[in-house]
C-alpha distance (Angstrom), angle and dihedral (degrees) to the residues before:
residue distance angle dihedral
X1 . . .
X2 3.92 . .
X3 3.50 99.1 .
X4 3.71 141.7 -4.4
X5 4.16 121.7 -151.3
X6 3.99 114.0 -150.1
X7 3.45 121.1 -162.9
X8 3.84 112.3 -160.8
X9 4.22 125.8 -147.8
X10 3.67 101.1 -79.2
X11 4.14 84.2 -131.6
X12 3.90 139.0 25.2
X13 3.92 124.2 -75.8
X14 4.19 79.8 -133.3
X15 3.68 86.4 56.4
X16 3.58 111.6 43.5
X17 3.86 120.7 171.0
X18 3.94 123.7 177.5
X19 3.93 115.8 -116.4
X20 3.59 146.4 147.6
X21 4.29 105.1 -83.5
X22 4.19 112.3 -138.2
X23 3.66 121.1 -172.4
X24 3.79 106.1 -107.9
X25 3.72 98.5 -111.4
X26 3.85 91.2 -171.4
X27 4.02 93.7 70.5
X28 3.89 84.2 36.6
X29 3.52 96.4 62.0
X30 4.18 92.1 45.0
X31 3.91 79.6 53.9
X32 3.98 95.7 54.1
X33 3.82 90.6 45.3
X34 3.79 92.6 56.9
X35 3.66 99.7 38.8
X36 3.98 83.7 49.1
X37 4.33 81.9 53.8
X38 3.72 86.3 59.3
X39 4.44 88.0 -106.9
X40 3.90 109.8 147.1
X41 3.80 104.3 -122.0
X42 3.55 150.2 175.5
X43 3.76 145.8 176.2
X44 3.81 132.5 -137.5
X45 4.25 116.5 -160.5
X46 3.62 105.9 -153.3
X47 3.99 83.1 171.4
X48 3.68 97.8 68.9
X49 4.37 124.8 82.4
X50 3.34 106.1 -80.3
X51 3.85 103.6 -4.7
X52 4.42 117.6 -156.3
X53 4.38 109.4 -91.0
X54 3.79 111.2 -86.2
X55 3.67 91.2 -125.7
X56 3.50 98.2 61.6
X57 3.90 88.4 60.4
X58 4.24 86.6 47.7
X59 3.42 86.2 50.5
X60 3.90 93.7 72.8
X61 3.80 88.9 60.0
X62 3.44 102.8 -113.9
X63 3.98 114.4 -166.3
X64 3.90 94.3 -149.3
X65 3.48 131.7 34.9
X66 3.84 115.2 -157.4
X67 4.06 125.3 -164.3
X68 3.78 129.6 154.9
X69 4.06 122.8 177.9
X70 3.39 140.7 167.3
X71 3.68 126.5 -94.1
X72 3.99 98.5 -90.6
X73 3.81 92.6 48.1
X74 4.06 90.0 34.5
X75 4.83 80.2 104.3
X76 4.15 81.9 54.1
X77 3.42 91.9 47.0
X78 3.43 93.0 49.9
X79 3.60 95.0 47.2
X80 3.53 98.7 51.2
X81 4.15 79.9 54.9
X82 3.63 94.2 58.4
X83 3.74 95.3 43.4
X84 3.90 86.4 49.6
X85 4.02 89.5 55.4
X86 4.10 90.8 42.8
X87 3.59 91.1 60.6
X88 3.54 93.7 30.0
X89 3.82 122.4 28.9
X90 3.49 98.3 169.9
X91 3.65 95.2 62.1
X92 4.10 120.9 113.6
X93 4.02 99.5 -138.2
X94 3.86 114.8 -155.8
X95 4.14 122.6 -169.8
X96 3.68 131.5 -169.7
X97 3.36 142.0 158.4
X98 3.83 134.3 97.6
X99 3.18 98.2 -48.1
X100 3.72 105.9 41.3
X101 3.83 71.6 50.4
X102 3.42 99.8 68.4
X103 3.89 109.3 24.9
X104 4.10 93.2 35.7
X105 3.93 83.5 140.3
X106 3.37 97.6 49.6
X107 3.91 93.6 49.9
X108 3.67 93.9 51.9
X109 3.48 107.2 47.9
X110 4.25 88.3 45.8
X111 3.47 94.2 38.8
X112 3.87 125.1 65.6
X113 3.74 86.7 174.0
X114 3.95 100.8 65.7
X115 3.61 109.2 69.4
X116 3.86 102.3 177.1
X117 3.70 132.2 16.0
X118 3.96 120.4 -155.6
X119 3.47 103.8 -156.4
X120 3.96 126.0 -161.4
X121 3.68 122.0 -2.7
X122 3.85 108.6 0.1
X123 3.84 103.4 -172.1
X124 4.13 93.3 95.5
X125 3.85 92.9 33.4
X126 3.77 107.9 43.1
X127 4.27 84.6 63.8
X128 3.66 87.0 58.4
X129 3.39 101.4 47.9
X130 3.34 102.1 43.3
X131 4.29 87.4 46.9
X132 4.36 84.8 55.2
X133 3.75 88.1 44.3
X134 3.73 98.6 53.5
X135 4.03 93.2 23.5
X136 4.11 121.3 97.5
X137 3.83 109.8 -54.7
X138 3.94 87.3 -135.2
X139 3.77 87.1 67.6
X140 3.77 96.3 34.5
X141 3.73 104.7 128.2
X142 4.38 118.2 152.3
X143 3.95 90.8 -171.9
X144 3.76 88.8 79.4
X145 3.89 96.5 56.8
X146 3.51 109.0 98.0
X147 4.36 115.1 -123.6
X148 3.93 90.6 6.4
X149 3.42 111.7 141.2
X150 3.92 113.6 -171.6
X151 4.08 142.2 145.8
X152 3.50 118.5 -91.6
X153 4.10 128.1 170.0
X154 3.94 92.7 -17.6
X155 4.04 77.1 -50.0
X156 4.03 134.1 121.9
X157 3.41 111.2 -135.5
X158 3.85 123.3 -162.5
X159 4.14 128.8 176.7
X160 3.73 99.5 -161.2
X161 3.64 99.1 -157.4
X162 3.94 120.5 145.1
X163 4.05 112.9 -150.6
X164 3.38 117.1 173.9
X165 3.67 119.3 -145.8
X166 4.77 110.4 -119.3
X167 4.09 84.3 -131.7
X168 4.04 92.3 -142.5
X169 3.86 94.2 56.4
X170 3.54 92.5 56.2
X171 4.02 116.3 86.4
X172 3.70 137.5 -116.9
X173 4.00 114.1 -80.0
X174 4.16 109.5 -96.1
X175 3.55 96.0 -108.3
X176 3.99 89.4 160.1
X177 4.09 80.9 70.8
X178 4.40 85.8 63.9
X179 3.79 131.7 64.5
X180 4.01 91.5 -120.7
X181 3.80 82.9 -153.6
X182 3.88 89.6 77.1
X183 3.89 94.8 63.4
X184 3.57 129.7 74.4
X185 3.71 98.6 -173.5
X186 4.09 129.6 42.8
X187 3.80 119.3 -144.8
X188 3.58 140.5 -144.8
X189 4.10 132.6 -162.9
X190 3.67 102.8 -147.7
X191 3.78 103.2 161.0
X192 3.84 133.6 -2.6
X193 3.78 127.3 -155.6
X194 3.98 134.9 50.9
X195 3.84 129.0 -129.2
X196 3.79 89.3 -152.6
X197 3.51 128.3 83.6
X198 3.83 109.3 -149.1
X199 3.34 120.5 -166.9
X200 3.74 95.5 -130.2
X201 3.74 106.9 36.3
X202 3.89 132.9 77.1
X203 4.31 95.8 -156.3
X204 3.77 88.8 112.5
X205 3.42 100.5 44.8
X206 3.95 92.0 52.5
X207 3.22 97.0 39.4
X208 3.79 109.5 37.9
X209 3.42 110.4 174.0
X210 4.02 123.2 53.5
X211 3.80 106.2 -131.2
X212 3.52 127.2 154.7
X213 3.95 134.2 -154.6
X214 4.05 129.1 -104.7
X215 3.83 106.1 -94.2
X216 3.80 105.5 -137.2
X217 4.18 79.5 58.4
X218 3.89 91.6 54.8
X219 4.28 85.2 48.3
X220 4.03 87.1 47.8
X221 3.48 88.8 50.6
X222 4.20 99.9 44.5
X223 4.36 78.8 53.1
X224 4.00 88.8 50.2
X225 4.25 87.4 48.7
X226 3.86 97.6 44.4
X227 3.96 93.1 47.9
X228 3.51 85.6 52.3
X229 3.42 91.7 56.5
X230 3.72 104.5 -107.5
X231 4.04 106.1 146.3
X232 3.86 95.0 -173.7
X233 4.23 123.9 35.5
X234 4.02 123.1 -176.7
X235 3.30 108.2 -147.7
X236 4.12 112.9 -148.2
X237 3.04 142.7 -109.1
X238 4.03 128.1 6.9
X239 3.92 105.3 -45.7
X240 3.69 100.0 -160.6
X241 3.84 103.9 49.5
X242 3.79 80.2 105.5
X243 4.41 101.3 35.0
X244 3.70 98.1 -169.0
X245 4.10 83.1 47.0
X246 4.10 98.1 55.5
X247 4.34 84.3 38.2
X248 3.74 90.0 54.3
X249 3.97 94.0 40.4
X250 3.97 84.4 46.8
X251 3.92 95.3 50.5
X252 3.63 92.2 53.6
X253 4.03 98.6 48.9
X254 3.53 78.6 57.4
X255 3.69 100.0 50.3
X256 3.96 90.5 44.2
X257 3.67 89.2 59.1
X258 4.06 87.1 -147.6
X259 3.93 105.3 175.1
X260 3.62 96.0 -133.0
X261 3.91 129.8 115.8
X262 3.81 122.7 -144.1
X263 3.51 158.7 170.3
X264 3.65 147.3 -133.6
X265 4.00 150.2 -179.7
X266 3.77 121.3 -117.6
X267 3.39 147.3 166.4
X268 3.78 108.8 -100.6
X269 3.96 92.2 -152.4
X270 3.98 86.2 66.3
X271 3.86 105.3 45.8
X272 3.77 106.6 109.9
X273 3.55 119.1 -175.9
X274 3.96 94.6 -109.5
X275 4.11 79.5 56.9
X276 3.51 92.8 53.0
X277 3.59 97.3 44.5
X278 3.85 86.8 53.2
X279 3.78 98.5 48.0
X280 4.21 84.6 49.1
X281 3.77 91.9 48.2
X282 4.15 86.3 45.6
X283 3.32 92.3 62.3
X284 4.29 89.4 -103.5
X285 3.95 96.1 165.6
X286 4.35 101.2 -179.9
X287 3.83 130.4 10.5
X288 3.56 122.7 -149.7
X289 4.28 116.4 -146.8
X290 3.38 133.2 -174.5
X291 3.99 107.4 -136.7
X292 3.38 97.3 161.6
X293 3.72 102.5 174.2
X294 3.53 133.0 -6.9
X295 3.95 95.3 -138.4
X296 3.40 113.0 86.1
X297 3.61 100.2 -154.5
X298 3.81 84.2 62.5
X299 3.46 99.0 52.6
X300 3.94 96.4 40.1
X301 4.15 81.6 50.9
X302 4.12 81.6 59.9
X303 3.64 97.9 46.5
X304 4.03 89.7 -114.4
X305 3.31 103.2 143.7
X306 3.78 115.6 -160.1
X307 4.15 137.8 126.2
X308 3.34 110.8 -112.6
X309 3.57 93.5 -153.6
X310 4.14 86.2 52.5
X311 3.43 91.3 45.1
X312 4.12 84.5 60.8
X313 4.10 92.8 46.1
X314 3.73 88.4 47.4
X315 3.27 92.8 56.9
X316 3.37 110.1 40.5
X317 3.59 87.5 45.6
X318 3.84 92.3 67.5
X319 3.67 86.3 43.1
X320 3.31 96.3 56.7
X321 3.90 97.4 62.4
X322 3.69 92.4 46.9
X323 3.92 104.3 -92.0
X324 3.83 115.9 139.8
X325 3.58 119.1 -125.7
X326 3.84 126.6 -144.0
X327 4.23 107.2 -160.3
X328 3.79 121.1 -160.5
X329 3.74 123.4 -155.0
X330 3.58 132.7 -169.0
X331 3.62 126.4 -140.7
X332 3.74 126.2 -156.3
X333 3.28 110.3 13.0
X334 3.56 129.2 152.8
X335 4.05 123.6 -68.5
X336 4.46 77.9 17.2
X337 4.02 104.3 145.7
X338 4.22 131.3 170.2
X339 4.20 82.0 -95.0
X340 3.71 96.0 49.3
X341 3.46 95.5 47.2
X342 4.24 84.9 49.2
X343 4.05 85.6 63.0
X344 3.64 92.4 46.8
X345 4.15 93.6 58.7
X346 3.77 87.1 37.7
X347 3.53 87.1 53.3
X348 3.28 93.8 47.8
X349 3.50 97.2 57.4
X350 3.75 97.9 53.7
X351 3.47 87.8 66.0
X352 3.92 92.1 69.2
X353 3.88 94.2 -143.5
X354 3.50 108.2 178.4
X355 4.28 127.6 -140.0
X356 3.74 113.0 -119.8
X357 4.12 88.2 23.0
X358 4.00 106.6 54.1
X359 3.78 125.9 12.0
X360 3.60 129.4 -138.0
X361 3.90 125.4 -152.7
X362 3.96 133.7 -175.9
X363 3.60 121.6 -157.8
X364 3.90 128.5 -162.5
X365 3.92 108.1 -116.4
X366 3.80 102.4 -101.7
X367 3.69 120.5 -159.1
X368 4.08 100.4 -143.7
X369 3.40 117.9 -161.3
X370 4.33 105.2 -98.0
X371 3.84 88.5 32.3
X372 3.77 123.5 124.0
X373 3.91 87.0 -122.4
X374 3.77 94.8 51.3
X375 4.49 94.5 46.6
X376 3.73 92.6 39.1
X377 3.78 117.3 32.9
X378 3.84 98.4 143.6
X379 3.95 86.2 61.7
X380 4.36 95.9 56.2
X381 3.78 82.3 42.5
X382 3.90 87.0 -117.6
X383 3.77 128.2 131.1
X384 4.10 116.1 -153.9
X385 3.69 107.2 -128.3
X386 4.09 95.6 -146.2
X387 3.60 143.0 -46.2
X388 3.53 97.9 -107.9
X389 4.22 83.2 152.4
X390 4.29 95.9 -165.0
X391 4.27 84.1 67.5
X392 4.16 96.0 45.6
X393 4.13 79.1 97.3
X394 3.89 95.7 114.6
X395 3.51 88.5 -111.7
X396 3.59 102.7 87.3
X397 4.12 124.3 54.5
X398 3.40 106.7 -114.8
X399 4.09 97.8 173.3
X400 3.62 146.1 68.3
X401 3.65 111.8 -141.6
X402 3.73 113.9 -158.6
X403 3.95 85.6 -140.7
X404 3.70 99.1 76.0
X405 3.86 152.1 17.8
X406 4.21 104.7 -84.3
X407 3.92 83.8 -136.3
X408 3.95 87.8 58.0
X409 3.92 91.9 49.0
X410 3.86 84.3 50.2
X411 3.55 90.8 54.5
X412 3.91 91.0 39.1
X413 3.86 89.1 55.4
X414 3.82 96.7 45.6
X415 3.86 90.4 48.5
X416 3.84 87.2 54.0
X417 3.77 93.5 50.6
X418 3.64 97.2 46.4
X419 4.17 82.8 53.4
X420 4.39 83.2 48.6
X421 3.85 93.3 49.6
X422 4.44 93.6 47.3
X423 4.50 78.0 59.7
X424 3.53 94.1 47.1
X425 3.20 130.9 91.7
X426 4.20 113.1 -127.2
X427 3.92 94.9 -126.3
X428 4.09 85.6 53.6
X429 3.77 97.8 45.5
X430 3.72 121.6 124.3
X431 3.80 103.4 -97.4
């Protein structure tokens, strides 16, 4: 085997929380492009119930080992690493993935079991490396390999080189590498890249450049899911950065009569009611929106920039022909006091959600490595507690906010979550 691709639980065994499982498409797709190269791959899930034993996959000798995480799994990650280089030593280990993204330097000076880092979008890059890995050792040469980060002479080297991935040339994830049995929900990459620059989120920094795929691929793609047997798709990321884009996209779902219900993420400031009527008529079953906050001082302080009032319409617009809504809200973030977090529950209740129908969710402001909240906390008047990575989960509060008392924001949080748990379901609860 040339390489192997291990995707890690998405959260702690210690902090187990009941959702729907997707196959991570982004690994997929790296798999697809290799296996088109003529590279001998496969993929271990350590996400799904009761995934295969790790050494039966190092038992077929794989050259490279593959992983990527997220920050509060980045320790699992990196113990899975050093139990693939205790069993075998041989093995070249490669990590990407946000974090690896953003703290590459970091990694490899405290960890002698990383030896390369892929950072940002891998689809262009992982071809090349792989092709100088296995290519003549006269001609081996790593400095050429754009956004790989690896050790050399006591040294870090790092080609900073940003390469964007043309969405339609890249192929269909390998889903004949997963037991499709394991996943509830199917997934689909429509677009990649955000024109916004949120205070607390790293999307545009990964992916730098907003591109979006050919439709009539997306509608070959929704046939490919629902013959598999998928009943439900999300389609990724937010539809309606480009309106006339998610209306077109809509229109033909319709037209292709594809018996397959999904969901979505938008931005609630852009749903119009001839956009909601489309996603209804598409088959759109749930929208995800990012509220945030419902002070607008607090979200202007974060760069989110969204009308409150719009935000409202949008919603109730989707609402109002019978799609559900799922609302996210942010705790703790910076300029957040006892009176702003008043006009984010009154807020909340003037959009009339309703239990057992839409969902609401509030997140603790999480200062991700690569975010503007993590590289300049002096400037949101915030101070990062630690970097005790396992609890950067959004469900912890991991920052002091020179707005208010941390005791309040405790409070504020716990108020928030008792709201979260009266919309969910008791067999979905956090446990």
């Amino acid at each position: 085997m040339d390489i192997l691709f291990i995707n890690p639980r998405t959260e702690l065994v210690s902090k187990p929380k009941i959702f729907y499982r997707e196959p991570p498409n982004g690994i997929l797709i790296l798999c697809a492009i290799l296996e088109n190269a003529g590279f001998d791959v496969d993929f271990l899930d350590l996400s799904i119930k009761n995934p295969p034993k790790l050494d039966s996959y190092l038992s077929e000798d794989p050259k490279i080992v593959g992983i990527t995480s997220l920050t509060n799994t980045y320790n699992y990650a990196i113990n899975i690493l050093k139990q693939v280089k205790k069993t075998s030593p041989g093995i070249i280990t490669l990590y990407g993935g946000p974090h690896a993204t953003f703290k590459y330097a970091d990694i490899l000076r405290e960890e002698k079991n990383v030896d390369f880092i892929l950072c940002g979008e891998a689809d262009q890059t992982i071809l090349h490396f792989m092709r100088t890995f296995f290519g003549p050792k006269s001609e081996l040469n790593y400095s050429k390999v754009p956004n790989l980060a690896y050790r050399d002479a006591g040294k870090i080297n790092f080609f900073d080189s940003y390469v964007p991935a043309n969405l339609d040339d890249l192929p269909l994830p390998a889903r004949h590498l997963l037991d499709l049995q394991n996943y509830q929900v199917g997934t689909i990459i429509v677009n990649r890249g955000c024109p916004f620059n949120c205070a607390f989120c790293v999307r545009q920094k990964i992916f730098q450049k907003v591109r979006f795929r050919n439709i009539p691929d997306i509608i070959y793609e929704m046939r490919i899911l629902s013959q598999l047997g998928f009943g439900f798709v999300n389609l990724y990321d937010n539809l309606n950065i480009d309106e006339e884009y998610a209306l077109k996209l809509c229109r033909e779902i319709e037209r292709s009569k594809i018996d397959l219900s999904w969901g979505c993420e938008l931005r609630a400031d852009r749903i119009s009611l001839e956009l909601a009527q489309a996603l209804n008529k598409a088959g759109c079953k749930v929208i995800a929106v990012g509220v945030e906050s419902g002070d607008l001082k607090v979200l202007q302080r974060v760069n989110k920039m969204q009308d409150l009032n719009m935000v409202k319409k949008g919603i109730k617009a989707a609402k109002s022909v019978g799609i559900s809504i799922q609302a996210y809200f942010v705790v703790g973030l910076p300029g957040e006091t006892k009176e702003s977090f008043f006009k984010t529950l009154k807020f909340l209740d003037e959009l009339d959600l309703e239990p057992g129908i839409d969902r609401v969710n509030f997140f603790a402001a999480t200062p991700y490595p690569g975010t503007a909240l993590y590289e300049h906390p002096s400037k949101f008047g915030i101070h990062i507690l630690h970097e005790n990575w396992d609890l950067y989960d959004n469900s912890h509060l991991l920052m002091q906010l020179n707005s208010i008392e941390f005791e309040q924001l405790e409070r504020n949080f716990e108020s928030g979550r008792e709201i979260e748990r009266k919309f969910t379901p008791l067999s979905d609860r956090r446990m």
